[in-house]
C-alpha positions, 0 to 999 in steps of 0.5 A: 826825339827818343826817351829811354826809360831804364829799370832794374838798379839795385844792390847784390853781392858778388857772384849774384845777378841783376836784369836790366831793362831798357823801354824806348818811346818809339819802336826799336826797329827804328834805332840803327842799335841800342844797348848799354854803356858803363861809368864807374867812379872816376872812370870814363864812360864805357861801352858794356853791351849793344845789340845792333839793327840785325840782330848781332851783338857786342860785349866788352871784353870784361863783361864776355861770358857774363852779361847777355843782351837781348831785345823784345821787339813788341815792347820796344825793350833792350834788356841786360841780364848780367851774372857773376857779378864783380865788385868792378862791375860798379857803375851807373848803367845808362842806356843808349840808343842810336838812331839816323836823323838825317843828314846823320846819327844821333844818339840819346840816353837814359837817366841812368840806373846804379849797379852796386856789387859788393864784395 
């Protein structure tokens, strides 16, 4: 079992920023990758940042050049920091982490954390 414990929410005017953090109960060299999903009001969930096992990271293509994600490996931390924010960055942030239970994958989340931009 991996709990996700998320920091960071809050509310910001167009063009400011927000950091995000993201504590796993367990150590992150455990988890095959962890990073960041997104949904916004009547929208599907959607993936914004992950940073895999290696090293390598992947960004949506609305958030390239914008939101960086990075880890610290001694606190088993995944952090969003996330610039020129957009009123469509809106959503509730959830962490999530992906780790091999065998015989497969698992994945868990956090409770969520509200990102509110206004224009």
């Amino acid at each position: 079992q991996v709990q996700l414990v998320e920091f960071g929410g809050g509310l910001v005017q167009a063009g400011g920023s927000l950091r995000l953090s993201c504590a796993a109960s367990i150590s992150i060299f455990r988890l095959n990758a962890m990073g960041w999903y997104r949904q916004a009001p009547g929208k599907q969930r959607e993936l914004a940042a992950v940073i895999i096992s290696g090293g390598s990271t992947k960004y949506a293509d609305s958030v390239k050049g914008r939101f960086t994600i990075s880890r610290d490996n001694a606190k088993n931390t995944v952090f969003l920091q996330m610039n020129s924010l957009k009123p469509e960055d809106t959503a509730v942030y959830y962490c999530y982490a992906l780790m091999t239970v065998v015989p497969g994958l698992r994945d868990y989340w956090g409770q969520g954390t509200q990102v509110t931009v206004s224009s």
